[in-house]
N, C-alpha and C positions, 0 to 999 in steps of 0.2 A: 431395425427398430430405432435405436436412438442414432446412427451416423444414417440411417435410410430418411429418416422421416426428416432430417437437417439437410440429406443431398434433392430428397424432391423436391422441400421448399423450396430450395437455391436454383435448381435448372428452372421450374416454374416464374419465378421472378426473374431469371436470367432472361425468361422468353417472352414476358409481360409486359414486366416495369422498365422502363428508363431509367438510365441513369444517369444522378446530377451532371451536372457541367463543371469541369475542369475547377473552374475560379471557385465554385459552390463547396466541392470536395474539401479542399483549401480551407474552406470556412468551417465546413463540417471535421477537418483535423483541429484547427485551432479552438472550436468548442471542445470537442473532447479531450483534449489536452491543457484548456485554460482553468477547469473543474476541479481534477483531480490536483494541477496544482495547487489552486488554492486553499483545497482541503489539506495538502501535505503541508502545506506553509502553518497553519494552522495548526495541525498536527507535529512538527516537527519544532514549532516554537514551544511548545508545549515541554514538548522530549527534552529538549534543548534544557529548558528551565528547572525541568525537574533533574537534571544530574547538577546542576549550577547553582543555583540558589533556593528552588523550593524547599528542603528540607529545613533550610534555615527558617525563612518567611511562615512556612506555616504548620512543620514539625521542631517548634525550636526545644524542647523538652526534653533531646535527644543528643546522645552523640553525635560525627557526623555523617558516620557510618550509617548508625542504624537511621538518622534524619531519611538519608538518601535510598533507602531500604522504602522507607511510609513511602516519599514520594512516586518512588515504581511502583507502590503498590498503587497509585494514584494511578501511574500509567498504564495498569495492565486494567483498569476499570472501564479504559477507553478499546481495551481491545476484546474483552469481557462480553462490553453491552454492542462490539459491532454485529455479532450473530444476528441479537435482536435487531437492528439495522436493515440486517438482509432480508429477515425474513419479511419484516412490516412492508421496505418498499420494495421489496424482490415478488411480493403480491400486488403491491400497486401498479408496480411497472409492467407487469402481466396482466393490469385487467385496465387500465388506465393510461398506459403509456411512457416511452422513455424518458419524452421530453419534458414533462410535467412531474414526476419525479426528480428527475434531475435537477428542477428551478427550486422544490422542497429542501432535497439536500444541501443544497449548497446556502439558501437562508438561514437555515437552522446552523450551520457548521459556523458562517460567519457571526451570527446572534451571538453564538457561544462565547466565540472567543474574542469575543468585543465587550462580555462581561468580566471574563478573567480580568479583564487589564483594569477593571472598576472595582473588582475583589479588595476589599479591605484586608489584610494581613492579620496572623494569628495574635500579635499584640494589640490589636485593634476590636477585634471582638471574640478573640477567642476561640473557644470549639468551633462555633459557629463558621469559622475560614476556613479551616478544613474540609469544613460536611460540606461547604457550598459548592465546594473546588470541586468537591468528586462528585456532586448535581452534573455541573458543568463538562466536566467530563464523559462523565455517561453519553450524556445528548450529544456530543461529538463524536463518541465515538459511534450510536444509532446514525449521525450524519455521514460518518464516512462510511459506513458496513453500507449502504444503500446509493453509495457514489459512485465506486467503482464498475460494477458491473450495467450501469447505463449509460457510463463513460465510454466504456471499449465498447457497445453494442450500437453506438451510437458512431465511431468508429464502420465498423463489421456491416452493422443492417443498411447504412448507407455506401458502402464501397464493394467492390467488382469481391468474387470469391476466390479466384484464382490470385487476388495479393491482400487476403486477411490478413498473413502476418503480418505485411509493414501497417496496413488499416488499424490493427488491434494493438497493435505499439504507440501509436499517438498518446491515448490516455495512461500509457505506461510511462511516455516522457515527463506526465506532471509532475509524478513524486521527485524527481530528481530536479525540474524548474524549482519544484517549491522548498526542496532542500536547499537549492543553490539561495532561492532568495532570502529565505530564513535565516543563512549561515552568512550571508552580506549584512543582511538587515542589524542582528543580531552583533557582528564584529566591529559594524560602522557604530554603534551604537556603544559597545564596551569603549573605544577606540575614545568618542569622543567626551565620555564622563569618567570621572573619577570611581575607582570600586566601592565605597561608600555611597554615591551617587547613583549606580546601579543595583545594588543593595536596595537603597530608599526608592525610586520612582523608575531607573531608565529600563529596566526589566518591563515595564508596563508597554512600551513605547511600540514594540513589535506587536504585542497582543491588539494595540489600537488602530496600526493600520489595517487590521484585516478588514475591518468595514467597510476601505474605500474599495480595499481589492475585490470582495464581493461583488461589490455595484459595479465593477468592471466586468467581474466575469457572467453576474447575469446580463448585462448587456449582450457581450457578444451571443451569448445561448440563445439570446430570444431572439436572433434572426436566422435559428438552425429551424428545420419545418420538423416533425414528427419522421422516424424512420420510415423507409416502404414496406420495409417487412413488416413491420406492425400494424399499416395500413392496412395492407393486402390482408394480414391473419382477422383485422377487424372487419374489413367488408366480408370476408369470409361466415363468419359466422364460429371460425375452429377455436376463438377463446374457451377454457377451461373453466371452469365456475371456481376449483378452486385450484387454483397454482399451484402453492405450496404442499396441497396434500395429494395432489396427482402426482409430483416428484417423488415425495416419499415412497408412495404407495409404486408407482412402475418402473422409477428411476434411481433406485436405492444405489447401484450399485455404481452407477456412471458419477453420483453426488459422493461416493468412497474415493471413487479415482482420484476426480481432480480436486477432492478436496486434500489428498495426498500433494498435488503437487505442490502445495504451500508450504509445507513443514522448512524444506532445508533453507527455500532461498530467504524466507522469515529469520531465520534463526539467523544466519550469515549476517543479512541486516542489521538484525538489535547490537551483534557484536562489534557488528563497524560505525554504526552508525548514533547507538546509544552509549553500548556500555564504554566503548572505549573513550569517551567525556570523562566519565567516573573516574576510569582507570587511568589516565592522564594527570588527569589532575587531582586526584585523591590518592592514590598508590603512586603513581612516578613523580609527583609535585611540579611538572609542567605546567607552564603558564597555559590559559585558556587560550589563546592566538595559535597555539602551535596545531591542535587538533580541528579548532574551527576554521581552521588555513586548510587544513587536510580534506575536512567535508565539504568545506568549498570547491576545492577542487576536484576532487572526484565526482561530486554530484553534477558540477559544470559538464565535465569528460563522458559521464553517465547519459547522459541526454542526446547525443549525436550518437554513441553508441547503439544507444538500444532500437533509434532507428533506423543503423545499421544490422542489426543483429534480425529486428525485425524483416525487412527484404532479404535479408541472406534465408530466413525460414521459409520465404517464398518459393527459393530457388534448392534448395538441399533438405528442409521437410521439420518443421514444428521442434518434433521430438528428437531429433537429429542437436539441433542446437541448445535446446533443453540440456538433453542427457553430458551435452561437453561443457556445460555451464557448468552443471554437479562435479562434474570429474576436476574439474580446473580448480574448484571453491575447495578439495580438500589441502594441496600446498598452502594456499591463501592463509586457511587457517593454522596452518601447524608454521607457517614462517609469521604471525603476525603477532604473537606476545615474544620472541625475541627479538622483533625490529622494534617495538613499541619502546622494551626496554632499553635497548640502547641509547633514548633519549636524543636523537640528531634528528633534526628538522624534515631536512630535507628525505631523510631514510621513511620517516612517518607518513607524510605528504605519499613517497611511492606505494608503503604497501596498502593503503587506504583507499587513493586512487584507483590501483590494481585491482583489488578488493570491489570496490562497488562497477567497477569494469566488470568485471566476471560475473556479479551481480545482473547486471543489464543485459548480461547473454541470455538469463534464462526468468529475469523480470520482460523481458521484451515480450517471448514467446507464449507465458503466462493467460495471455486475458484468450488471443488464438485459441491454445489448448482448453481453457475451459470453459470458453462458448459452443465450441465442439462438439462436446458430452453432450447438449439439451438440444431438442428441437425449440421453435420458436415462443409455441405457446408459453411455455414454462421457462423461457432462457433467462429471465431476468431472477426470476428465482432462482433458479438453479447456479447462476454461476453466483448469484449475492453468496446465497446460503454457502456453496464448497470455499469460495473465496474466506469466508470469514469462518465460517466452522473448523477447517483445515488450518487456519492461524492459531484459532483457541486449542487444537487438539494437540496440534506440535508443539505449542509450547510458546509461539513466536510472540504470543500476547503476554506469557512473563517470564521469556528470554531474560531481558535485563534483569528483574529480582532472580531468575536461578542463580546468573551466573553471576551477581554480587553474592548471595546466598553461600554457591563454590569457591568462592573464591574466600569470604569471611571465615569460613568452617574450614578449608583446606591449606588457604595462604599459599593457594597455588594456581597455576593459569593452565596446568595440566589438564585438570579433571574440564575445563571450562570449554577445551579446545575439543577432547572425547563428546562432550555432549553435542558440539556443533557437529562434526563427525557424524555423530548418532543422525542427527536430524536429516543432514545431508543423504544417508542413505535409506533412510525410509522414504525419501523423493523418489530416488532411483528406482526402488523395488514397484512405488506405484507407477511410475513411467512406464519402467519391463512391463508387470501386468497387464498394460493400457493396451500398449503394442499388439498382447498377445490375442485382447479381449476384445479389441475393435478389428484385427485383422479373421477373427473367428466369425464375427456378427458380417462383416463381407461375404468370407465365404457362404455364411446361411443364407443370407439374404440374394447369393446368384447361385443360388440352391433351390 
């Protein structure tokens, strides 16, 4: 059924279609990979801003606690509205295509965040900067819920099936380009104005490149052709009238799986990646250089990584590398609010580094495993919708408000470190299942 109807499409096109040319491949990596970074750039200046100054700018009414509390709450609206994301172009790109989809998303994302940086501040107009902010965010976060999954498919429908892993890791390398460039952008920037200066205007400066990086990255997309698997499923005739509710209705359970496998490596994320801004520099009184030195560097290291981790899935098997991602991610977390504290540079930088290392074992493996679950008609749904439903369900969209929330109410990094924990092994449990539930549908299906 669902791994049957995904191996006949592949041997059929295995024994049809052509496949691109070497140089073309190339091309077709660096689109799917030029995408999602600059949706993460986007997203990640964003994140950035809101542990740093937006509670200030546009929750000034506040403590600076609870300021930075409004602002996650700003950020979990972006992860909130990516369900809806998936499902608007997780149907389009099922009945209309990846690659036109994909030119959607990435205008809309850039739009967004080329208005933030024109956002008047809350002494400027008031309520009114707030409510706009989280307009703004909304639609970024519907831009990215429908980015990813025609990023890796794009990825996937265009390369051999026998090295999906490393093919499906390309679009998993953005978020960490776009971290890297966000955490440059963003340092070179503090680096060369005064905190006053950044306060008033240099905060904007990152939100306003995003427009050029846009127009770069639809460039290269528009010399990507349309995937073959889409082609072949549209000459066919085997499009589904309605994508999204053919999923629901015969794929309930494969849309359980991998929307499980989001929870832990989400959660791990927000921890390394957001909250510990917060926790740096609000709890330990760290200068801002010392942790945005840290995600600089791990998100650099994260990138070579994951498409390392990615061909290694090729050769020792998806879930294989998954499941020692999980296992690895629980020390990370139980050594990471004692090196935090001890305030030394260089100790930070390691377990941070480390940290989204282990990340990238099983961010690599990610987009493979839940394109997997769907056959083709429905893949673009299907892996939108688990990709971003399995972030809302775990939690990973208000990670960061839990764990300021635990940590405000408890004055402790205990409870913070049990709920990553928790998340981590609700991966696990869907993984085991997966195992057991795709090796069973084998058996039927040479039955």
């Amino acid at each position: 059924m669902v791994l049957t109807t995904m191996r006949r499409s592949a041997m059929t096109r295995q024994a049809t279609d052509p496949r691109p040319p070497q140089h073309s491949m190339r091309h077709v990596a660096f689109a799917s990979m030029i995408g999602t970074a600059l949706e993460w750039y986007d997203f990640m200046i964003y994140n950035t801003m809101a542990a740093l100054v937006f509670g200030q700018l546009f929750f000034p009414q506040t403590s600076p606690m609870v300021g930075t509390l409004m602002a996650f709450s700003t950020y979990a609206v972006g992860y909130v509205s990516r369900p809806l994301g998936g499902v608007i172009f997780g149907q389009l790109g099922d009945r209309l295509g990846r690659r036109t989809v994909l030119t959607l998303t990435l205008v809309l994302m850039g739009a967004c965040t080329g208005l933030i940086a024109l956002l008047p501040t809350y002494r400027a107009i008031g309520l009114a900067s707030p409510l706009v902010l989280v307009m703004l965010r909304l639609f970024q976060g519907i831009a990215l819920g429908g980015e990813w999954a025609g990023a890796v498919l794009l990825g996937v429908e265009h390369g051999q099936q026998e090295r999906r892993g490393l093919h499906a890791s390309w679009a998993q390398m953005g978020p960490g380009a776009g971290t890297v460039a966000s955490s440059a952008v963003i340092a070179i920037v503090a680096a060369c104005v005064s905190s006053e200066q950044f306060m008033s205007w240099g905060w904007r400066l990152p939100f306003a490149l995003s427009g050029i990086l846009a127009g770069v990255g639809l460039w290269i997309r528009h010399g990507v052709g349309e995937t073959p698997e889409f082609e072949k499923l549209q000459s066919s005739g085997k499009k589904v009238a309605s994508p999204v509710l053919h999923l629901f209705r015969h794929h309930a359970k494969s849309l359980l799986l991998a929307s499980m496998s989001r929870i832990g490596p989400d959660v791990l994320y927000a921890l390394l990646v957001v909250f510990s801004l917060t926790y740096a520099t609000q709890v330990l009184g760290l200068s801002r250089s010392v942790i945005l030195s840290a995600l600089l560097v791990g998100a650099a290291l994260s990138v070579p990584a994951t498409a390392g981790f990615g061909a290694l899935a090729d050769k020792v098997g998806v879930r294989a590398v998954y499941m020692t991602g999980l296992v690895a991610s629980v020390p990370v977390i139980c050594l990471f609010f004692p090196i935090m504290n001890t305030g030394h540079t260089a100790a930070i930088i390691l377990i941070v580094t480390g940290g989204l290392i282990v990340h990238a074992s099983m961010y690599a493996v990610q987009g493979a495993f839940i394109t997997a679950c769907f056959p083709a008609e429905i893949r673009y749904s299907g892996s939108s919708i688990s990709y971003t439903f399995g972030s809302l369900a775990g939690g990973g969209a208000f990670a960061p408000l839990i764990m300021t929330v635990l940590y405000r109410t408890t004055s402790s990094s205990f409870t913070i470190a049990l709920y990553a924990i928790a998340a981590t092994g609700v991966t696990l449990l869907g993984l085991a299942i997966a195992g057991q539930y795709f090796a069973q549908e084998k058996h039927n299906n040479a039955h």
